[in-house]
N, C-alpha and C positions, 0 to 999 in steps of 0.2 A: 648867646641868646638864640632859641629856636621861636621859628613864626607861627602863628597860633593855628595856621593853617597842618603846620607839620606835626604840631601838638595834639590836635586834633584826631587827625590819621592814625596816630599813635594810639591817641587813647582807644577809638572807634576798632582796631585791630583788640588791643587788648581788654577794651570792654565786656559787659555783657552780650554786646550783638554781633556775631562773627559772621554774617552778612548783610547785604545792601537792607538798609533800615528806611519805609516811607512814613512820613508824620501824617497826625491822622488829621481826618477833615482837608486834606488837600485833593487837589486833581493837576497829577500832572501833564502835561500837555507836551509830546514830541511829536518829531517829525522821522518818519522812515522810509527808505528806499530798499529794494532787491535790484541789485544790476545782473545780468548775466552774459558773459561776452564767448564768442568760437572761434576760433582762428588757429594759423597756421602757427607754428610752437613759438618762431622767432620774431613774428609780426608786433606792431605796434597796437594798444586796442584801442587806437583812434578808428581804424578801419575797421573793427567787427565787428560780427554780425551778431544780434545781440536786443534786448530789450530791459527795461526798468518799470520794475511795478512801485510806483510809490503812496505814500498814505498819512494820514493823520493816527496817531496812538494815542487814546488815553489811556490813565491807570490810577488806580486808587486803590486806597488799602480798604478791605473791606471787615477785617477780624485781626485780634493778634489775639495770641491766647495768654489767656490776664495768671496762667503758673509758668509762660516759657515766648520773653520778649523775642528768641529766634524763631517762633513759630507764627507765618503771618498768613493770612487770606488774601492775594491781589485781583485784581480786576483788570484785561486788558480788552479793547475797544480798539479793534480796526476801522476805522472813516475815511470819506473822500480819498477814497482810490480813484487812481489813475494810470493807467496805461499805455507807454510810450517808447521810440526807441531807443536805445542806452548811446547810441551817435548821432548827432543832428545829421538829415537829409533831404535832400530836396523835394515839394513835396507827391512829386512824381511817382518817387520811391520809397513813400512813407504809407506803408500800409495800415496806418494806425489813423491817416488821415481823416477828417469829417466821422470818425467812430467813436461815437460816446462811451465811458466806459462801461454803460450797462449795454449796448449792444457786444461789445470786444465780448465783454467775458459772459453774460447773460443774467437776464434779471434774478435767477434762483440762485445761479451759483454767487453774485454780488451780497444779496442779501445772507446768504450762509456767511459768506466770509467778512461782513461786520458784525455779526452775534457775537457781541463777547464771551471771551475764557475765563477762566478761576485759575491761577497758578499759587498751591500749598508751598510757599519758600521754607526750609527748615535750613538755617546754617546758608544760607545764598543758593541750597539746592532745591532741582524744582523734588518735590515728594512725591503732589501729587499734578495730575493737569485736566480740567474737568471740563468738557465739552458737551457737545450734544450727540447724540449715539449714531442718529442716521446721517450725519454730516457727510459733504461728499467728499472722497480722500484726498482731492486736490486741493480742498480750500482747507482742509483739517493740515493738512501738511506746512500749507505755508503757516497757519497760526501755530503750529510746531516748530519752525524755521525761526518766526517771532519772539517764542516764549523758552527758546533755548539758549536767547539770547543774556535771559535777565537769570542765570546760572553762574553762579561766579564762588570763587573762598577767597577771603581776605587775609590769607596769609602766604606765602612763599610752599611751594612744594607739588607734588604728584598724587593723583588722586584716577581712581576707575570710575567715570560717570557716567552716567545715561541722557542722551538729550536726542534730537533729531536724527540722529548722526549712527545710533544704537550704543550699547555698553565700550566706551574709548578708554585709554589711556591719555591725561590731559593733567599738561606741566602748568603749571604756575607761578606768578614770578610779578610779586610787587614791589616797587616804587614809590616811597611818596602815596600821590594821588591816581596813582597809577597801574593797572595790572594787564600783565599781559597773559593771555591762554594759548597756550599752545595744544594742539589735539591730534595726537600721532590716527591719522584716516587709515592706515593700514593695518591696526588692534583692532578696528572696529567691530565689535560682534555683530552682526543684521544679518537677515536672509539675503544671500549673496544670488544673483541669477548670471549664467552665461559659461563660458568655456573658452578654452585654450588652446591652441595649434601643439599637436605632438611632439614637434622640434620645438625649441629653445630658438633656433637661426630665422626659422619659417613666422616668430610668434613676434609679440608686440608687448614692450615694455611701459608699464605705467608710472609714476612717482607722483603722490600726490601732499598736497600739504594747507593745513590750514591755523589761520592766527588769530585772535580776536582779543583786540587793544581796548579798553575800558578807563576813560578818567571820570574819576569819582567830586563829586562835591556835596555840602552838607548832608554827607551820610548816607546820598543816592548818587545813581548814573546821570552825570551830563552829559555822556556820549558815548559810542560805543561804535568800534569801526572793523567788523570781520572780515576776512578772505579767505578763500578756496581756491588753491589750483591743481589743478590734474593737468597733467602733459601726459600725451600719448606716442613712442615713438616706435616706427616700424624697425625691426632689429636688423632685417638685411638695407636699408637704408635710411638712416637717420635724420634726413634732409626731408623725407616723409613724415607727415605727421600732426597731431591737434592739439590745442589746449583748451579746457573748458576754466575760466575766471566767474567765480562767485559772488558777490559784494553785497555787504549790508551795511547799515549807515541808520544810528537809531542817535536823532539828537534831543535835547533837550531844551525847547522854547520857551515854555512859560510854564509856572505854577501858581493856582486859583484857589478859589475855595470849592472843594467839593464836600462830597457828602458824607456823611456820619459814618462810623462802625457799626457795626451785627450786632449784637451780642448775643450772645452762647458759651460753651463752656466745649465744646464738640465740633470738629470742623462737619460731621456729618451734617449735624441742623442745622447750622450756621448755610450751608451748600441748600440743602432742602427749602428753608425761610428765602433763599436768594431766588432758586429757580428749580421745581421737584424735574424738571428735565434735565439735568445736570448728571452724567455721570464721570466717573474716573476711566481717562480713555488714555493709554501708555502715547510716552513722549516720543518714542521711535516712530519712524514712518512706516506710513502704510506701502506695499505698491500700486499706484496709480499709475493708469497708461489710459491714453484719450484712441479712441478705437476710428479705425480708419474708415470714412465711409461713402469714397468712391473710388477704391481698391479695386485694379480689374480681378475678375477672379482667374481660378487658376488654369483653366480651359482658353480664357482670355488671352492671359498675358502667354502662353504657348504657341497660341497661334502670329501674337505679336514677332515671335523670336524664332519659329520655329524656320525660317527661310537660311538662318546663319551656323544649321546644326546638321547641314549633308555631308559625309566624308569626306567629300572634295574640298572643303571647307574650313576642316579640324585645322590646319594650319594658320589660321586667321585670328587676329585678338577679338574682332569680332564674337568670333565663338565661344573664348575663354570670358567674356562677359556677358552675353547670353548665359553661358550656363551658370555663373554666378547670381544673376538675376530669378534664374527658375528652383535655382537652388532656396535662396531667400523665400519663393512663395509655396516653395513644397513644405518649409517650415511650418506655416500657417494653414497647410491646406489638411484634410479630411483623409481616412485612408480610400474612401469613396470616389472622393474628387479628386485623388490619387490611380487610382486605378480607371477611372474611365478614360483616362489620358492612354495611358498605355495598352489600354486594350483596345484603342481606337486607331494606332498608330501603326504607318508602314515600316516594314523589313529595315529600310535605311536606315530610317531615323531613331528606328528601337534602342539600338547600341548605345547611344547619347540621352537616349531618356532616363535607360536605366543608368547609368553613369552618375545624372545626376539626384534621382529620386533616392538610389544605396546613398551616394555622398552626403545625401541630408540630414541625415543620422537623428531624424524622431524614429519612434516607439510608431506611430502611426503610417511611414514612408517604408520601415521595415517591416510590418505588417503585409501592406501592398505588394511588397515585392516578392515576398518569400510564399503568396497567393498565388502572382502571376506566373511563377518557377517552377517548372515541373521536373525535378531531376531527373525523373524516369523515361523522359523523353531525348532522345538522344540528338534530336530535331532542331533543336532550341539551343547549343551548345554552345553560340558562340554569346548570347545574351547571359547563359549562366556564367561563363568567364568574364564577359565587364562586370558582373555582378561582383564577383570574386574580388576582383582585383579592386574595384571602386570598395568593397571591402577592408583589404589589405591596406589602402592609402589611406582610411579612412581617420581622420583629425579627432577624435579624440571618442574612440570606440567604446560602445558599453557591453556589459558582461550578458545581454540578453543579445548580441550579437554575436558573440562568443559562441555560447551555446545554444543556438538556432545554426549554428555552421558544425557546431559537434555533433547536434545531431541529427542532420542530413548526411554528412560522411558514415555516420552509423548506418542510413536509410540506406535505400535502396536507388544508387547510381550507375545511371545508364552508359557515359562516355565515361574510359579507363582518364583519360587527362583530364577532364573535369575531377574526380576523384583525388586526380594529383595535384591538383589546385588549390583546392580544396585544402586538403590538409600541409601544406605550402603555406594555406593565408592563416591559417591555423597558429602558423606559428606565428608570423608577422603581430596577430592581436596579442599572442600571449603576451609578445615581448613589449608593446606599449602600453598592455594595461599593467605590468608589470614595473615599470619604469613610472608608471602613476601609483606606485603602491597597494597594486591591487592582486598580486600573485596569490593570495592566500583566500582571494575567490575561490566559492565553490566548483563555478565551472570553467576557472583556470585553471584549479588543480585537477580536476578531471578530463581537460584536454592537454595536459602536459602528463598523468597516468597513459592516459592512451596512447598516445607516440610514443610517449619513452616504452611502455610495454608491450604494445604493437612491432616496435623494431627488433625488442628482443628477439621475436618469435618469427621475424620476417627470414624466408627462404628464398624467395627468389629474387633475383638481383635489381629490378623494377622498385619492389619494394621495397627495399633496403635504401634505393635513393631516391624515393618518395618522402620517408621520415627523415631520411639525412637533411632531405632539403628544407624540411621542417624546420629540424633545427640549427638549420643556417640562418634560419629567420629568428627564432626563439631565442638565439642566444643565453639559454638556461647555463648556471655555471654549476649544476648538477648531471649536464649532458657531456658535461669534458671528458671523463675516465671514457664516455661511449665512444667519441669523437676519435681519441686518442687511437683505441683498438682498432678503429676499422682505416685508420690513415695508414696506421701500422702493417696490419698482416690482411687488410682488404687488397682485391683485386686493382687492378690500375683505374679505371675512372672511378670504382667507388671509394679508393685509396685517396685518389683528388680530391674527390668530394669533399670529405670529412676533413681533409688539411685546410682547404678551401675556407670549410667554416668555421675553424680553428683561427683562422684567419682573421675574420671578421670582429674575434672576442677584443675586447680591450686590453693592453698590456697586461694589466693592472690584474687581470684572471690566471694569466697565462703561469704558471708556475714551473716549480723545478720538473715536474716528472711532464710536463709540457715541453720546455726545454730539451730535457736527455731524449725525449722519443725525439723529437724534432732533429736534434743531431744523430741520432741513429739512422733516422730514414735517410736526410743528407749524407751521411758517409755511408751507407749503405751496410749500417753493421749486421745485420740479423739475418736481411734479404735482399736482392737486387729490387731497385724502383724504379718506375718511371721518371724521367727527366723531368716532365709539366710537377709530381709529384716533389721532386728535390729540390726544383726551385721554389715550389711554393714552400717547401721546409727551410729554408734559407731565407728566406721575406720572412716568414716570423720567425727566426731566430734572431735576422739582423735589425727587427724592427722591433724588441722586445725589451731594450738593455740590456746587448749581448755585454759578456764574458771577454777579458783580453784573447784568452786562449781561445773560445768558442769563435773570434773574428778571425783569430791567427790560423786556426786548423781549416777553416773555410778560407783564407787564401793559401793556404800552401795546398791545396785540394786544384786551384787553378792550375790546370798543366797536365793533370792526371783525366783530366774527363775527356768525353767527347770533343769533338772540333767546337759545333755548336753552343755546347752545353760551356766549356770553355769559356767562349767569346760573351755569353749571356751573362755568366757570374760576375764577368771583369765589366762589363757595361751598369750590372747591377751596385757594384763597388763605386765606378765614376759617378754614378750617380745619387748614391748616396753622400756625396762627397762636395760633388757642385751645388747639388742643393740642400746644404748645412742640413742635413736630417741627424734626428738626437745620436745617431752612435755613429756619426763621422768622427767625434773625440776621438773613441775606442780606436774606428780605422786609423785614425791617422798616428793614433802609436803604435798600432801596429807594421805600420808601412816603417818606420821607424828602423825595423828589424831588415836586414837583404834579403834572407833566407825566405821571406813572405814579398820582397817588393823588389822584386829584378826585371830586367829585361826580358827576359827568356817566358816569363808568366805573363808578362803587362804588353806583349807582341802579337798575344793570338790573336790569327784573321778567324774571320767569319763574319755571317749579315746578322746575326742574331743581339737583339739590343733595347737598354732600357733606357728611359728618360724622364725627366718630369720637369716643369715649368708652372709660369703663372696662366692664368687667363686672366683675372682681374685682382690688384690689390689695392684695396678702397680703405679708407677710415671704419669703416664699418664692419665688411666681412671682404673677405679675398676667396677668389677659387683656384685651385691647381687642376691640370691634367696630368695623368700618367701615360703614356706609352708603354709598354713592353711585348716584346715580338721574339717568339724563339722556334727556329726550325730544325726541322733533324737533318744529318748528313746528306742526304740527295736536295735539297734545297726545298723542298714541300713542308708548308706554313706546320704545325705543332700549334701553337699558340699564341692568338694576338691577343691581348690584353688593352683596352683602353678605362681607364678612370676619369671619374671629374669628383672631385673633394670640396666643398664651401665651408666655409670656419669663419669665426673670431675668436676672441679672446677665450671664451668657456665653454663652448660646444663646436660639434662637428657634424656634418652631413654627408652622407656620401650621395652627393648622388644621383649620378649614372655608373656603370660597368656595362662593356659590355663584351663579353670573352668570345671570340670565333676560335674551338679545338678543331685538330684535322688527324687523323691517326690510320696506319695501315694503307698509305695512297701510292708506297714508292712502286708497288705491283705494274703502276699506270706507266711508266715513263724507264722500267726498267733497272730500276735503283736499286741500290742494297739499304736496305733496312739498318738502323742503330742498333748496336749490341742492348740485348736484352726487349728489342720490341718487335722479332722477327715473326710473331705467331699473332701481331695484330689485329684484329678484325677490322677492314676500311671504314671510315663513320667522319660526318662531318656536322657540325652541331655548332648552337649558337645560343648563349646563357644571358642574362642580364640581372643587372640590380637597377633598380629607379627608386628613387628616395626614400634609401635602406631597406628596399623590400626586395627580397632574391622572387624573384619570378619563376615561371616553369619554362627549362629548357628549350630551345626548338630543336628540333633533329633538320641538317639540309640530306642527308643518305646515312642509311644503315645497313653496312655490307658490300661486296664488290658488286652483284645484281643490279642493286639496287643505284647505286653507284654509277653501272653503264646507262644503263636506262637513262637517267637524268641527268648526265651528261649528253648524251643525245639527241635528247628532247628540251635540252635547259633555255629559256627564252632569255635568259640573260635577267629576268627580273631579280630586282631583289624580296626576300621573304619578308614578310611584316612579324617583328618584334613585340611590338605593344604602339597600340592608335587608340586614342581618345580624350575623356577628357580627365583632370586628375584636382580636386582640392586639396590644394596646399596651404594655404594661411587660412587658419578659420578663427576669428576669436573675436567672441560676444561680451561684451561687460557693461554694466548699470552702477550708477555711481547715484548715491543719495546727496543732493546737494544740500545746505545747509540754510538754504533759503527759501526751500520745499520743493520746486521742480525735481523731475528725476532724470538724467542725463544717461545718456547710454550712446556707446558706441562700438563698431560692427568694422570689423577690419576683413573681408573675402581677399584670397587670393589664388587665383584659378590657371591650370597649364591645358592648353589643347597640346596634346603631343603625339607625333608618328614616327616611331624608329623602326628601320628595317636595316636589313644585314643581305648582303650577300658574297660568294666567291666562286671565282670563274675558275678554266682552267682552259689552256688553249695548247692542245698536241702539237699543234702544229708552227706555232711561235716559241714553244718549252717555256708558255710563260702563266703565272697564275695570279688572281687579284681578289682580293676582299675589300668590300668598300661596306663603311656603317653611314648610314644619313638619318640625323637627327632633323628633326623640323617641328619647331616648336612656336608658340605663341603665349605670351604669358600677362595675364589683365590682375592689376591688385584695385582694391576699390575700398575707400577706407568711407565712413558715414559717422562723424560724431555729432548728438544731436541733443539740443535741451527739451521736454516738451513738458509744458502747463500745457492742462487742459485745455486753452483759451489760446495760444500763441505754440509755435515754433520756431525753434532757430538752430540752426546747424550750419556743418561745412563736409560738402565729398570733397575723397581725391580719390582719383583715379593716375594710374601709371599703367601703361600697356605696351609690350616691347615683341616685334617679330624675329626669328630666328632661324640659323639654318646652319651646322656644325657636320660637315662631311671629314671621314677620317678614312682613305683609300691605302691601300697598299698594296705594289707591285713587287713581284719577283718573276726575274726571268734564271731560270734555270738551266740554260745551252750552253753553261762554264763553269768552273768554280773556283774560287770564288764567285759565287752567284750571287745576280745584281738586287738589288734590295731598294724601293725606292716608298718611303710612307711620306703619309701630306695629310695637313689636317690644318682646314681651313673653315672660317665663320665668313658667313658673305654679310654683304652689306646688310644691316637691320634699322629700320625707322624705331626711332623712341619718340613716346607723345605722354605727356602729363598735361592731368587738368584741376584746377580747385573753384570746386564753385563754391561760396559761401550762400544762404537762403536766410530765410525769414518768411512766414506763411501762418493763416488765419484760418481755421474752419471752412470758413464760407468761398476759400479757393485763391483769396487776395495773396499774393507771393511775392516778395521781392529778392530777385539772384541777381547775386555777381560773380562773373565766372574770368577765370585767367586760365592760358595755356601755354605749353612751349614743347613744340615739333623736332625734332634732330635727326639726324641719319648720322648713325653708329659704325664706322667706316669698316670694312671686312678686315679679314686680313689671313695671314698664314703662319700659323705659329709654327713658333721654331722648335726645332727638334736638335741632336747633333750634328755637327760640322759633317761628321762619315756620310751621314744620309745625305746630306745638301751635294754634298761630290757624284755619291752613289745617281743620285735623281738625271744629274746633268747628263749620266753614262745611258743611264736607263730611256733618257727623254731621247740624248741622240743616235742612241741606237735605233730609238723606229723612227726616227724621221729618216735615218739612212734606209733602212731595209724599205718603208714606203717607195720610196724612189729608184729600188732596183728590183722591183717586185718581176718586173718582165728579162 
């Protein structure tokens, strides 16, 4: 026996009406709520922050059309709205208190939003949705939120629809008396607004999902139960983060008698006879945004912050949230109201202006700046380099930035290293508009013609590693064959160079004739190379899916080199080894063999040596450092090498590097020079990468001259690298909720950074030292926010952490073995997170609740090899000896 209820359903499915059918001459009578909740991802939503618009719904059928029972005319009636919060509270902190709901939302916007709608059902879809034209988009939106509701098919399957939400993919899946919708929010087609952080590590994951449950009785909705979530989580920490909760709630009270049908033959007259101000206004939303209107402006809120943006400062999270704040309102600001900031402002504080006015990345902030820049002035050099570089970092570049930087390098440039910067950040844009799928820009490909045909032509050696450095940034994999030639048969630093950036490419490019040059230059088949040169051909051979043989002929090589060069390759092996890198497999069959893994190879002394370790591994993302250190025979540094690497699962960062070379120095101390570098020119110089963007060199001396000079004049300071401030997380998104509000959230994440470099030399101790100090300060500020016109509600977080990463290295050279002592140590750093959740009214009425949690992140001193931990004790007690017999 089936129950006449299931009979029913049945037929109702296979009838003539294959959607929701109303009988005529009734009024039905429901009850509706919108809840909207904001909170922290794993929170309970008893606690959040949040509001509920509720109401009375009528509905009637107004028309069916007497050749097609699925075609109907409904009527829906918004009444007795109410405004309240979606958590009871006390009423302290109930901003909704003693506020009628025609004050909350206002008497025009009230009255707009009970005008009833017209919804054309054909088949349970809406066709059409007939409104009034000048409605305001907030109150049109939620009767879009309403009327998207009564959208259903009464049979099992998938379907492309259109509703509040825009053109979706939406499953269906009925039951009995029962259907449920499912609505994939990521097909959605709508005008999309906002933008993405560059990296993948630096950016913020969304997942959003919505369901909408529907039981059916005589032939109509008795109830209908939606949700919406979106969860927002920060990528490098997943414990950060929001969720915005949707909720509709349409029941079914009572049913009356109401009023009669149209009659017509035409939904047009039938619409016209009802009300000739009636037109067909599309189901998808509008965007509406309620406009801020006691905003300080932007001259205001600069002077508010500008106390926390003196150089002496940059190291402060302070700082890195100030400029995230000014950041935000440069968005909004004019290019007028732009430029009187900065044409008003002293020497100090310029560097940081423009820092953040570049970072802002409107059409109108670029304007501004590229007004206030006078290349030709060679005066202003160091504000056209933060320009550069706030440039180069920049979260997610557009192509009129591009070329506005092409062509100024075309113009006329006053400073030879502005020039060099210049076409340096050149590359850095190519390669992330390129990675957006944008290489096939116009003026990407015309700033990727110009470097690659610029280098062809280039003769002097300046310029040759100007475009090289380009494209170390660009990582074109049409620039390999170039790359290759000049690693090959270039000179010794521009030979580096080009391995260098060879370097940088992904395995995954690096091919066979990639490969054979790389073991040529290593075994030195064609010509004699530089050592800095061999070993970098060695790190991508070994980091590339070496070859049995290609691992084998690179250890049977150990024994045959230099002392130094020796002791570097075997340190480069241990440490591929301890730390499970992809071709320790390879090594370890090959150690397998004697003839590659004996004594006599595995015994070489020297200081020369690689390592790498964690800094942090988290659920989340982990970072590694690298050390690598190699000097040549008289014990005078060649190359220190440090890395910081950040990863999870599907992307990678690099980044910091920061290289100190030293070459042609043994003249100083008497030494013989290493076979093949005896016609060195002395030069000491200091390179860096910061989050995958190669930089412009520093020079600390070029030449023996120049060399004595600054040795005798050297104050001991160290040289500044790169100081200021840097956006890293930037990512805007707007989310159309399905209740009408429009939800949007703002993830900043901002670095004040100051790296400098230095290295000593002391005649008269035979001792020398390079010390790099990073000092850093890092503020992320997360803002997810609901806003109706009439109400707000949201949740910040903020995380802001101080820092300080020194990485020194000593060599005393009065013996040899000569003593070798590196230390690379993080001092203590305070961590502070805060979440305040809000709720806020027009008229100023606000209600926050705010939590936090303080820590001090204990220092410490990462570990390096055991040799060094010995080496250090020799190095430390030797000058506490020689201190004490100094007379």
């Amino acid at each position: 026996l089936v129950s006449s209820k299931t009979l029913f359903v049945f037929a109702f499915q296979t009838g003539h009406t294959t959607g929701p059918s109303l009988n005529n001459d009734k009024l039905y009578k429901f009850a509706y709520s919108a809840e909207v909740y904001v909170d922290r991802v794993k929170a309970s939503l008893q606690k959040s922050a949040g509001y509920r618009i509720s109401s009375g719904v009528d509905v009637n059928l107004l028309w069916r059309n007497p050749d097609n029972d699925d075609d109907q005319l409904v009527k829906v009636t918004i009444r007795d709205v109410q405004v309240e919060n979606v958590n009871e509270r006390p009423a302290a902190k109930n901003i909704f208190k003693g506020k009628s709901t025609e004050k909350i939302i206002g008497k025009e916007y009230l009255a707009a939003l009970q005008r009833p709608i017209v919804l054309e059902l054909v088949r349970g879809k809406v066709k059409n949705f007939y409104s009034y034209e000048n409605e305001p988009g907030f109150t049109q939106n939620i009767k879009r939120g309403l009327a998207s509701l009564f959208q259903l098919q009464l049979h099992s399957g998938a379907a492309r629809e259109v509703d509040i939400s825009g053109n979706c993919n939406t499953t269906y899946h009925v039951r009995q008396d029962q259907v449920t919708k499912i609505k994939a929010l990521d097909s959605c087609e709508i005008e999309k607004q906002g933008f993405t952080s560059h990296n993948q590590i630096l950016d913020v994951t969304t997942k959003a999902t919505s369901a909408t449950i529907y039981v059916l009785e005589d032939s109509f909705i008795k109830s209908i139960k939606a949700e919406e979530n979106y969860v927002l989580l920060l990528n490098s920490r997943q414990k950060t983060g929001a969720k915005i909760v949707s909720k509709q709630r349409l029941e079914l009270k009572s049913v009356q008698a109401g009023p009669g049908l149209i009659a017509g033959k035409q939904v047009a007259s039938v619409i016209k006879t009802l009300d000739s101000s009636y037109v067909a206004v599309t189901l998808v939303a509008e965007p509406a945004k309620s406009e801020c209107k006691k905003c300080p402006s932007l001259s205001e809120h600069w002077q508010s912050i500008r106390e926390y943006m003196y150089p002496e400062k940059l190291s402060k999270a302070e700082a890195a949230r100030s400029f995230l704040s000014f950041i935000q309102n440069i968005r909004k600001a004019t290019k007028e109201e732009i430029l009187q900031i900065i044409r008003s402002e002293n020497k100090e504080l310029l560097p940081q202006v423009v820092d953040a006015v570049t970072s802002a990345q409107t059409p109108e902030s670029l304007e501004a700046i590229l007004e206030f820049l006078d290349f030709k002035d060679a005066s202003t050099s160091t504000l056209q380099e933060r320009f550069l570089y706030a440039c180069g970092f920049a979260s997610h570049p557009s192509e009129m930035l591009l070329k506005s930087l092409t062509a100024t390098f075309k113009g006329d440039v006053a400073n030879e290293e502005i020039r060099e910067t210049l076409v340096i950040v050149m590359g850095a844009l190519i390669r992330k508009l390129c990675e957006r799928e944008g290489c096939k820009l116009p003026a990407v490909v015309e700033a990727k013609r110009l470097i690659l045909s610029r280098l062809e032509k280039a003769k002097k050696d300046d310029n040759v590693r100007m475009y090289l450095l380009a494209l170390k940034n660009a990582l074109l994999p049409e620039a390999i064959p170039v790359l290759l030639k000049y690693a090959e048969s270039g000179e010794g630093p521009i030979s580096n160079l080009a391995a260098t950036a060879l370097q940088r490419y992904d395995p995954s490019f690096l091919t066979k004739e990639v490969k054979e040059t790389m073991n040529r230059i290593y075994h030195q088949n064609r010509k004699v190379h530089e050592k800095t040169v061999r070993t970098t051909a060695a790190a991508i051979i070994l980091n590339s899916n070496p070859s049995y043989m290609e691992v084998k002929n690179i250890l049977l090589s150990i024994g045959e080199l230099s002392l130094e060069m020796n002791k570097y390759m075997l340190s480069m092996i241990q440490d591929i080894l301890h730390f499970e890198m992809p071709s320790s497999k390879t090594v370890r069959q090959v150690l397998k063999d004697m003839r590659a893994h004996n004594y006599d190879r595995f015994s070489k002394t020297g200081s020369s040596s690689a390592y790498s370790g964690y800094i942090t591994r988290g659920p989340d993302v982990s970072s590694t450092y690298s050390l690598d250190i190699l000097y040549s025979g008289s014990g005078i540094l060649r190359r220190s090498n440090m890395n910081i690497h950040v990863f999870d699962r599907n992307a990678e960062l690099h980044a910091s590097q920061v290289v100190i070379e030293a070459q042609g120095l043994e003249s100083i101390i008497a030494a013989t020079p290493d076979e093949g570098e005896e016609n060195l020119d002395s030069f000491a110089g200091m390179s860096a990468i910061l989050f995958d963007v190669q930089l412009r060199p520093v020079t600390f001396f070029q030449g023996y001259g120049d060399l004595m000079s600054k040795m005798f004049s050297a104050t001991g300071d160290p040289i500044n690298v790169v100081k200021g401030l840097i956006l890293l997380t930037d990512h805007s998104q707007e989310f159309q909720l399905q209740s009408g509000p429009r939800a949007s959230t703002e993830f900043l994440g901002g670095l004040a950074i100051d790296i400098s470099g230095g290295m000593e030399f002391s005649l008269w101790y035979r001792e020398s030292k390079t010390n790099v100090k990073n000092r850093v300060a890092m503020f992320i500020a997360g803002n997810t926010e609901v806003d109706s016109f009439f109400v707000k509600t949201g949740m910040e977080t903020t995380l802001e952490v101080e820092t300080a990463l020194d990485f020194i290295s000593t060599v005393q050279f009065s013996q040899y073995p000569f003593l070798v002592c590196m230390q690379m140590d993080r001092v203590e750093s305070p961590f502070r997170r805060y979440v305040t959740k809000y709720e806020s009214l027009p008229s100023g009425r606000r209600y926050t609740a705010k939590r936090g949690k303080a820590e001090l992140l204990a220092g410490n001193e990462f570990p390096l090899h055991q040799e060094n931990s010995n080496m250090c004790r020799k190095v430390f007690g030797a000058k506490s000896d020689s201190s004490s017999n100094w007379f």
